[in-house]
C-alpha positions as CSV (number, residue, x, y, z in Angstrom):
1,X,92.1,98.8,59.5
2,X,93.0,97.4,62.9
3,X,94.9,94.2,63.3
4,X,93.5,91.3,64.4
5,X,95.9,91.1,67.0
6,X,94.9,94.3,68.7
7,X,91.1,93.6,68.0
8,X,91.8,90.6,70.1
9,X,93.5,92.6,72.9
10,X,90.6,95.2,72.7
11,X,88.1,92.6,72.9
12,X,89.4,90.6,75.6
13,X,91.4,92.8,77.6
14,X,89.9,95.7,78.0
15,X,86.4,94.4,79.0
16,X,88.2,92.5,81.8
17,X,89.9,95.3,83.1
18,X,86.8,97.4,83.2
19,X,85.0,94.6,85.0
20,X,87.1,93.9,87.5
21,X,87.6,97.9,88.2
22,X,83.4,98.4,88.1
23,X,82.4,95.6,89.9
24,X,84.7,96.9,92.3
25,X,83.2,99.9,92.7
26,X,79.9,98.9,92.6
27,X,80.6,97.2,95.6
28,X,81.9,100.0,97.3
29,X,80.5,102.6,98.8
30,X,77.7,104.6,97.2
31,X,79.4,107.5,94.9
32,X,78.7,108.7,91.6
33,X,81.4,108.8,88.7
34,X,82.5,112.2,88.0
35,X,81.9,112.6,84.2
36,X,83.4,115.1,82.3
37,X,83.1,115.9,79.0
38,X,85.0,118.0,76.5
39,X,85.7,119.1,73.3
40,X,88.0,121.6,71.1
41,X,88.2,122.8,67.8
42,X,91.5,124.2,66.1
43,X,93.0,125.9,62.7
44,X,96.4,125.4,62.4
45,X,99.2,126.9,59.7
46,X,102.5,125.5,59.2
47,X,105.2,126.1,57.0
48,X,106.8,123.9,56.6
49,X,104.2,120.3,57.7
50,X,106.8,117.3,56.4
51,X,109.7,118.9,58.2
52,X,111.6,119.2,55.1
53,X,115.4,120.6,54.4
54,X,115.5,124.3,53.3
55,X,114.1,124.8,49.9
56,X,111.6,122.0,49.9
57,X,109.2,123.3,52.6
58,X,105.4,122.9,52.4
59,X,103.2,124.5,53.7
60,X,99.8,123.7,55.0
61,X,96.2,124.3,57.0
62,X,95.1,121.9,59.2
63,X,91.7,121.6,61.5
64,X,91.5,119.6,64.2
65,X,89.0,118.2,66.2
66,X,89.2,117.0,69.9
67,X,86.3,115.2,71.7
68,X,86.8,113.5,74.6
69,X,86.3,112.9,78.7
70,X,87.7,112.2,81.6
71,X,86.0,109.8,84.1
72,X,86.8,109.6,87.6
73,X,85.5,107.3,90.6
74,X,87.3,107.2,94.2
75,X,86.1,104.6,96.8
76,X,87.4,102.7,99.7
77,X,87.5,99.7,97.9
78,X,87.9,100.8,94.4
79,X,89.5,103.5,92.5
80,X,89.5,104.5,88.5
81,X,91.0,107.1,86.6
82,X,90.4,107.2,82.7
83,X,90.8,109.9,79.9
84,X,89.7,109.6,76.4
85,X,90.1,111.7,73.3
86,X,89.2,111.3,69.6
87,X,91.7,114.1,67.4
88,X,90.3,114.7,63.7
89,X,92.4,115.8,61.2
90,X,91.6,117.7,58.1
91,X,93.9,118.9,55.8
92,X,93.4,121.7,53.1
93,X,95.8,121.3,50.7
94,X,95.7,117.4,50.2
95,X,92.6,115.6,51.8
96,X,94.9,112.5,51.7
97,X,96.7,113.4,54.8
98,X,93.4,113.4,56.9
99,X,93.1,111.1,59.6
100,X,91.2,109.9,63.0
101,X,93.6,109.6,66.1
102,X,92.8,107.8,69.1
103,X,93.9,108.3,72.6
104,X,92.8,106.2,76.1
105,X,94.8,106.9,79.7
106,X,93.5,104.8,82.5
107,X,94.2,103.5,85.5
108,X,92.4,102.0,89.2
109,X,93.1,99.7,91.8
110,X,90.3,97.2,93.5
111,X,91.1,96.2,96.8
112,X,89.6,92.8,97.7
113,X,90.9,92.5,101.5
114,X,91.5,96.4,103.0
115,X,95.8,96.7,103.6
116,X,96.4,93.0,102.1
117,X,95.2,92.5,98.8
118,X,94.8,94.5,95.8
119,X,94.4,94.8,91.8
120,X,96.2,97.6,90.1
121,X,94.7,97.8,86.3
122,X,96.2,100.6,83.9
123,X,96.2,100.4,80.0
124,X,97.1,103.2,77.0
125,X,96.8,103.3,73.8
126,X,98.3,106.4,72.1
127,X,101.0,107.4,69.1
128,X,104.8,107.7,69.1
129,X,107.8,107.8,67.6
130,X,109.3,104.5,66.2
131,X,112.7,105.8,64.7
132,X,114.5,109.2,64.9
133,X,116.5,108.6,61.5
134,X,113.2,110.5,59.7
135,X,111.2,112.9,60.2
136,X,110.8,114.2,64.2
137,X,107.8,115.6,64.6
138,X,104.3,115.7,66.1
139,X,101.1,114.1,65.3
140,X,100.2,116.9,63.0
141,X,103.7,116.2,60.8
142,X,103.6,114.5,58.0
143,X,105.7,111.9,57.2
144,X,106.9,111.0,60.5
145,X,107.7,107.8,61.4
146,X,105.3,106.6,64.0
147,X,102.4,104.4,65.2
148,X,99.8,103.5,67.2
149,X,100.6,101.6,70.6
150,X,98.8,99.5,72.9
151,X,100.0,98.8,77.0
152,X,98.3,97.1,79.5
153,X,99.1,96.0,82.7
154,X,97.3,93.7,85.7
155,X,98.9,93.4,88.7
156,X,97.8,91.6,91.7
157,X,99.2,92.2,95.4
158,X,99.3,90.3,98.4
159,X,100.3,91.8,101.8
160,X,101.2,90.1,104.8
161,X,102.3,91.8,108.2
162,X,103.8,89.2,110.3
163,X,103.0,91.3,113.9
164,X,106.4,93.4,114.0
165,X,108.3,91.2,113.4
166,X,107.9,91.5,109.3
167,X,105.8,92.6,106.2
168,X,106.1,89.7,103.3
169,X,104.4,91.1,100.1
170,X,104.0,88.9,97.3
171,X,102.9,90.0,93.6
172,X,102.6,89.1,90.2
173,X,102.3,91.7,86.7
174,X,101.3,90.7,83.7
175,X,102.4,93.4,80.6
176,X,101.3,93.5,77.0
177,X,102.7,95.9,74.7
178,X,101.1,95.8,70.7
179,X,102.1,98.1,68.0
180,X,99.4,98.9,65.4
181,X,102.4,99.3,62.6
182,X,102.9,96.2,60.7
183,X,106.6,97.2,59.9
184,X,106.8,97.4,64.2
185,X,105.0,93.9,65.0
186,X,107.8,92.5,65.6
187,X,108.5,94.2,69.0
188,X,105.2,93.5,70.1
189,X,106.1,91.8,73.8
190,X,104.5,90.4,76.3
191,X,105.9,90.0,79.6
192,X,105.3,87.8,83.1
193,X,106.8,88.8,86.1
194,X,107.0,87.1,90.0
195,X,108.0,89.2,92.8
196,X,108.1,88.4,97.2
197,X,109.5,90.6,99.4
198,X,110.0,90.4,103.2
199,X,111.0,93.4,105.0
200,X,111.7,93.9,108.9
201,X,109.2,95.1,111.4
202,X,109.1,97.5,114.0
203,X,111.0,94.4,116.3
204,X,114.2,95.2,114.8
205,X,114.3,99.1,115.5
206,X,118.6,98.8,115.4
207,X,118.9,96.7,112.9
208,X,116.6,96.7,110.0
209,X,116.9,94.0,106.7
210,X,114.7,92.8,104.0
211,X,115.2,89.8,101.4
212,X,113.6,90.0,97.9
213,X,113.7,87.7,94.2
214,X,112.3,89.4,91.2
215,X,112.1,87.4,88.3
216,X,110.8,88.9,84.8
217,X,110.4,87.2,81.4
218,X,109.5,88.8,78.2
219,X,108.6,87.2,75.0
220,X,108.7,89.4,72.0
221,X,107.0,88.4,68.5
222,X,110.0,88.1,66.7
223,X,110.6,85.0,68.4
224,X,113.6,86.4,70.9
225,X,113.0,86.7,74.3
226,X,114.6,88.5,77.6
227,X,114.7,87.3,81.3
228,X,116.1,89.0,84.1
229,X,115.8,87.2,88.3
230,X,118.0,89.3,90.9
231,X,117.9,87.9,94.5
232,X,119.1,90.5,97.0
233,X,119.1,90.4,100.9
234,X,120.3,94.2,102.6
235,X,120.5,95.2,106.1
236,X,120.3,99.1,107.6
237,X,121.6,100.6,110.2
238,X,120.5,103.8,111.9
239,X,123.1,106.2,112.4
240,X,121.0,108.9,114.1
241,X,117.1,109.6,114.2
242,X,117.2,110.8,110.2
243,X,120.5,109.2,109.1
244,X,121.4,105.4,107.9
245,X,123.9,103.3,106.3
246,X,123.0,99.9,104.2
247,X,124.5,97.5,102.2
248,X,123.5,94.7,100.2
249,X,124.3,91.6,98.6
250,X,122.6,89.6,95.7
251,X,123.2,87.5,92.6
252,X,121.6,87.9,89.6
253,X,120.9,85.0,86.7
254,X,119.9,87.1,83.2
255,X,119.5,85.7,79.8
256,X,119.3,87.3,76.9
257,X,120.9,88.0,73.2
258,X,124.6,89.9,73.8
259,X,127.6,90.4,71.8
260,X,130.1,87.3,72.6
261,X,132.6,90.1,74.1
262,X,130.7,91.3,76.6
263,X,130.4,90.3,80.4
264,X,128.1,87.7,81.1
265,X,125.2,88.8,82.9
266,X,125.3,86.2,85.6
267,X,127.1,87.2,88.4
268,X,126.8,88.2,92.5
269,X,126.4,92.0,93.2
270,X,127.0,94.4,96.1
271,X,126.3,98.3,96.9
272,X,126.6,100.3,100.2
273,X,125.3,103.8,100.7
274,X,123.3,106.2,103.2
275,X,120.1,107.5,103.7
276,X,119.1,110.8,105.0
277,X,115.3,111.3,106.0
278,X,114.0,114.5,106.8
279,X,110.4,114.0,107.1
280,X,108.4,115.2,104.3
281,X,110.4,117.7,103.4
282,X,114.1,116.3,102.1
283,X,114.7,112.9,101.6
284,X,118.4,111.4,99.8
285,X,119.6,108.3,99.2
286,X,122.9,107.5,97.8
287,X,125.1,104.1,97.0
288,X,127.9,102.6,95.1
289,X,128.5,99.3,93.8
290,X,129.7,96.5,91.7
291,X,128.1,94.4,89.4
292,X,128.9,92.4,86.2
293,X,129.6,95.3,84.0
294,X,131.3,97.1,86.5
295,X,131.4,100.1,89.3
296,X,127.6,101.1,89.5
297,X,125.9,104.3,91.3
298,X,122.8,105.9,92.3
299,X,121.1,107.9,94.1
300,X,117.6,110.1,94.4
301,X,116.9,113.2,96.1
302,X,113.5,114.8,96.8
303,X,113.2,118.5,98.9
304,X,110.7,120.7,99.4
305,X,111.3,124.9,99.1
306,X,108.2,127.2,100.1
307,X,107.4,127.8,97.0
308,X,109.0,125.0,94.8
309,X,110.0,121.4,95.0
310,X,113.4,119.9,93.8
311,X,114.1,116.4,92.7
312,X,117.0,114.8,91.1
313,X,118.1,111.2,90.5
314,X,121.0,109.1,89.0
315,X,120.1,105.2,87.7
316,X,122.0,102.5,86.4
317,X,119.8,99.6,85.1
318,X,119.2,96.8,82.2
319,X,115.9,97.3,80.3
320,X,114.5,97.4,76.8
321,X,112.8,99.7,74.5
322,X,109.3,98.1,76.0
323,X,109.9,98.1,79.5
324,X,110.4,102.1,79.1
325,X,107.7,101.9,77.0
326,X,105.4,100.7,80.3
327,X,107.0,101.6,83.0
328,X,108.5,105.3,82.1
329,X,106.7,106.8,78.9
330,X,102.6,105.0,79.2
331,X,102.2,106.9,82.7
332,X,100.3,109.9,82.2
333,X,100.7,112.9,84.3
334,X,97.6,113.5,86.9
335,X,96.6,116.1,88.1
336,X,97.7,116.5,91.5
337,X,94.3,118.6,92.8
338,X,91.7,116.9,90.8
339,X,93.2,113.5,90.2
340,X,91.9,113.5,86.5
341,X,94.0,112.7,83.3
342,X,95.6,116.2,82.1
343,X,94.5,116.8,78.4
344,X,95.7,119.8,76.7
345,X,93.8,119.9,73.2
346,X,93.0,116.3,73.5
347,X,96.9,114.9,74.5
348,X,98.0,113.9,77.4
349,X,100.6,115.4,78.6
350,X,103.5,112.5,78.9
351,X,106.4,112.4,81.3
352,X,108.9,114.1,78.6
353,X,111.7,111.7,78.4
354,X,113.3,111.0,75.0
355,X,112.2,107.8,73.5
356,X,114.6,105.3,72.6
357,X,114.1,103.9,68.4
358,X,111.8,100.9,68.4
359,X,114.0,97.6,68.4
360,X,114.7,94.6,70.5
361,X,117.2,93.3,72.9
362,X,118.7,94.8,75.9
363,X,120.4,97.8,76.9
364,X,122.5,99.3,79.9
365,X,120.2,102.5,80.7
366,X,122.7,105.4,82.7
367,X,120.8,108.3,83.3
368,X,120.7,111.5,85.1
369,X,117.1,113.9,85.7
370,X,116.8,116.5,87.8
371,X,113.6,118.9,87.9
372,X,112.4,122.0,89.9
373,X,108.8,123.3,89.9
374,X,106.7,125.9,91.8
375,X,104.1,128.3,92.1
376,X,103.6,132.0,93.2
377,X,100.5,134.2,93.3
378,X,99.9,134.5,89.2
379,X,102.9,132.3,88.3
380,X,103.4,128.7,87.8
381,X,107.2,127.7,86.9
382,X,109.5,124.1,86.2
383,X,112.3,123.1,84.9
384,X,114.2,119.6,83.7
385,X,117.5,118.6,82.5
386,X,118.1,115.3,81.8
387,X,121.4,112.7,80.5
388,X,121.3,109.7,79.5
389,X,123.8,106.8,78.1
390,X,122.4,104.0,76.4
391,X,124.7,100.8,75.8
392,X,122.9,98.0,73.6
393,X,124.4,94.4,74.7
394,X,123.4,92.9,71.2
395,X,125.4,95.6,69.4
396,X,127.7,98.5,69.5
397,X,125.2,100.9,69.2
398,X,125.4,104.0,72.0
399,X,123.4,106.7,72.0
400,X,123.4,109.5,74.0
401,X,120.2,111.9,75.0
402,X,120.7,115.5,77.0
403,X,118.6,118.4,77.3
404,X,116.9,120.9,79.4
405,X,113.4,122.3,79.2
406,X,111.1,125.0,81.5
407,X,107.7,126.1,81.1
408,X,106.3,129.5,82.6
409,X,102.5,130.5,83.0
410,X,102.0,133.7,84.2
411,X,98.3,135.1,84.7
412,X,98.5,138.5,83.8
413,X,94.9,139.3,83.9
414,X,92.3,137.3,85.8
415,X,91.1,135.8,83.0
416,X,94.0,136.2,80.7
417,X,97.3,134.0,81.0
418,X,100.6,133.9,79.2
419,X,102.5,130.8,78.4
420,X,105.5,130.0,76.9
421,X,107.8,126.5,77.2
422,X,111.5,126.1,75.4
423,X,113.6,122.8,75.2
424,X,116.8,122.1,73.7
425,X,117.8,118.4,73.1
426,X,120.9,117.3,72.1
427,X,121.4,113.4,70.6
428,X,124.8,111.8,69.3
429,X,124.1,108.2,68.2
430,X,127.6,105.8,67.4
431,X,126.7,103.3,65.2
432,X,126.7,102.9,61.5
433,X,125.1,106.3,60.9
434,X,127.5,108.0,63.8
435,X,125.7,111.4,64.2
436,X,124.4,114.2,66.7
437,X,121.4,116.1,66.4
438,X,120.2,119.4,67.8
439,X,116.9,119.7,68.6
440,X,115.4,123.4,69.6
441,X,111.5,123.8,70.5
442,X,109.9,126.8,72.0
443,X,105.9,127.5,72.2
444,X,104.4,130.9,73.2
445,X,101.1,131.7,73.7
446,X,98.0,133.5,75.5
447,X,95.1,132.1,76.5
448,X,91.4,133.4,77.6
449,X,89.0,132.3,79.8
450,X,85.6,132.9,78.0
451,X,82.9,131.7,80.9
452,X,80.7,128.7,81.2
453,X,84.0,126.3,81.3
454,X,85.5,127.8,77.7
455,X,88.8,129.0,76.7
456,X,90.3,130.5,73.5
457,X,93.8,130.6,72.8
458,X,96.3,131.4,70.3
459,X,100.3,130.1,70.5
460,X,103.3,129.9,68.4
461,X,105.5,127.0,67.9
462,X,109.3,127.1,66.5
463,X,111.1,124.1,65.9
464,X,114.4,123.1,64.7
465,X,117.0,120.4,63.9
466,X,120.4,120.6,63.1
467,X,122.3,117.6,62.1
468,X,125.5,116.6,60.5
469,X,123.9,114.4,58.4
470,X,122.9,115.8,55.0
471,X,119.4,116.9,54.3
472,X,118.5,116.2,58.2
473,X,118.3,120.0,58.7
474,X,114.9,121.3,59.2
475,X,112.9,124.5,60.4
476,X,109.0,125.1,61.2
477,X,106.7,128.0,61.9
478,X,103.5,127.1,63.5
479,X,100.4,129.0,64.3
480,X,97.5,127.5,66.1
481,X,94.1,129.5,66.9
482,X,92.0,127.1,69.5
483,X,88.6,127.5,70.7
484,X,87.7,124.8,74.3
485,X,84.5,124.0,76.0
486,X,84.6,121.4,78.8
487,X,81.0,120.4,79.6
């Protein structure tokens, strides 16, 4: 049954979200929505569905329903983007396990004065993970830890260009993050945030500088709550045409729950670095610092290849488990020729970055991605690796998350393709459990297109964990024979 607490959110929040995005549009421009529905049935077999150690598997047939949409709408004043799906679950062997999933990705922006002020809307509401000390597995596993989430966000934007001699921007986001768990509603949070900017304008063509203050503060249910302000000013200096060198000052005034030992977070900061911009082809930035835990780096790359596109990126930052929760994990991946939700047997496909257990308080994030992807005539290709450090402030808990993953898709026939993806994670946790974990998944499969917008496919999933924790071992073999009909 759905908490009263979500009920609320759904009642109140949604509707105003979906106001202020439709009257938006109807105030734009004639267009039509673009409404698409679609559906999928599935038979699964597994071998081993509560991820058990050796000698205790059990195995299982699952159906599955998917029905959903995607619903588009792109104006000069107003823009939405929304997916749905409803996932049924039957399963054979003990009707007990059945169950009705829910999934909603959305997002739009209503501009109320063209180039100076906007509303960005987005919510989700989908499953995941809360604790990796269980069972790791998928919706379709039972026994796994996991839960229902809510996000939304509202952010409204104000632009103001100053002739050239500056661009102020000033904005404010408001977050809500609810877990339908009642053994998670603690870490429910919901977050204000004030930011102002005010950047140079073409005036200062040798000498460019901006000033900003950012001030966050997030309230979770528990009754703790986390604040973070930085002030910064910086100043740039072109070297050459695509070349620069910047540095900048600031002082940041944090508060939040830490172990007595550790730094205070209060303290003035400074970084340098260069920037090289090549058009829309390679851009890199790259900078070292100081701030009150110590030396700090980053850096970002982006470059374009004929046929591929490289990216990489180093970050050092405090957060919590809910801020990656909005900012990194709730944005769904788009479609970059149709702009619609991707959906692949009802899920959205998610950014795939390790989640972090479910708990409060802060943590110093250190982490390394770096992804390739392209296409050739039949083929579509990527590839991610991925390292990150995770220092909790309230604890001595550190964890550690690497791996590497690729997917292939290869069309071997013109209406017959080949699939396959493979990932390999590796976690080591120090803390009172002190242990590392191997995870191995790899997927293969062929699909065929049928006509009239349906597909049929058939794929193989192995997955494994090795731990050196006792009983944390586990193997699965999974087959899945799927039948899709967008309308």
């Amino acid at each position: 049954m759905m908490q009263p607490r979500v009920r609320k959110l759904l009642a109140g929040g949604f509707p105003l979200a979906a106001a202020l995005l439709l009257c938006g549009v109807g105030q734009a421009e004639e267009k039509v929505w673009d409404f698409t529905p679609q559906a999928s049935v599935s038979q699964t077999y597994s071998d081993n569905i509560t991820l058990a150690p050796r000698g205790e598997e059990e195995h299982e047939y699952i159906s599955q329903l998917n029905a959903g949409f995607t619903l588009l709408r792109e104006g000069a004043m107003a823009r939405a983007r929304l997916g749905y799906n409803l996932q049924g679950l039957g399963y054979w062997r003990d009707s007990d396990r059945n169950d009705v999933l829910h999934r909603f990705t959305g997002d739009g922006r209503l501009t109320l004065l063209p180039e100076r002020f906007f509303i960005d809307a987005s919510a989700t509401y989908n499953q995941r993970l809360l604790s990796r000390d269980g069972v790791v597995g998928d919706n379709l596993t039972v026994g796994a830890d996991r839960s229902d989430v809510l996000t939304m966000r509202l952010s409204p934007v104000f632009i103001q260009r100053l002739d050239d001699i500056a661009v102020a921007q000033l904005g404010y986001t408001y977050d809500r993050v609810d877990y339908q768990a009642s053994r998670a509603s603690q870490n429910d949070s919901e977050s204000n945030r004030v930011f102002a900017r005010l950047d140079s304008g073409p005036m200062f063509s040798q000498l460019g500088w901006g000033l900003s203050f950012e001030r966050s503060e997030t309230d979770f249910d528990d009754g703790s709550s986390v604040t973070f302000q930085v002030a910064e000013a910086l100043g740039r200096w072109p070297v050459t045409d695509r070349v620069s060198v910047f540095g900048a000052v600031g002082d940041e005034r944090n508060d939040f729950e830490q172990d007595p030992s550790r730094a205070r977070p209060d303290d003035t900061f400074w970084r340098v670095g260069a920037t090289f911009d090549g058009g829309a082809r390679t851009f890199a930035e790259a900078f070292f610092g100081e701030r009150f835990f110590g030396r700090t780096y980053g850096g970002s790359l982006r470059h374009r290849l004929r046929t591929a596109q490289l990216s990489a990126s180093y970050t050092e930052a405090l957060t919590t488990v809910n801020d990656f929760e909005l900012i990194r994990v709730v944005l769904p991946v788009f479609d970059q020729t149709t702009g619609s939700p991707v959906l692949v047997d009802g899920e959205p496909i998610f950014v795939e970055i390790e989640l972090p257990d479910l708990q409060t308080g802060v943590y110093l994030s250190k982490r390394f991605s770096a992804g390739i992807s392209g296409a050739l005539a039949k083929t579509d290709w990527s590839l991610r690796a991925f390292d990150e450090r995770r220092e909790f402030e309230i604890s001595d808990r550190r964890e550690r998350v690497q791996g590497v993953a690729g997917t292939v898709s290869w069309r071997m026939l013109p209406r017959t393709r080949l699939f396959g993806t493979l990932s390999f994670e590796e976690q080591s946790f120090s803390d009172d459990s002190d242990r590392d974990d191997t995870l191995l998944t790899s997927r293969v499969g062929v699909s065929r297109d049928l006509g009239r917008n349906m597909t049929a496919s058939v794929e193989y999933l192995y997955r494994e964990r090795n731990s050196d924790v006792e009983r944390r071992d586990h193997r699965e073999n999974r087959v899945t024979a799927t039948l899709r009909k967008a309308f």
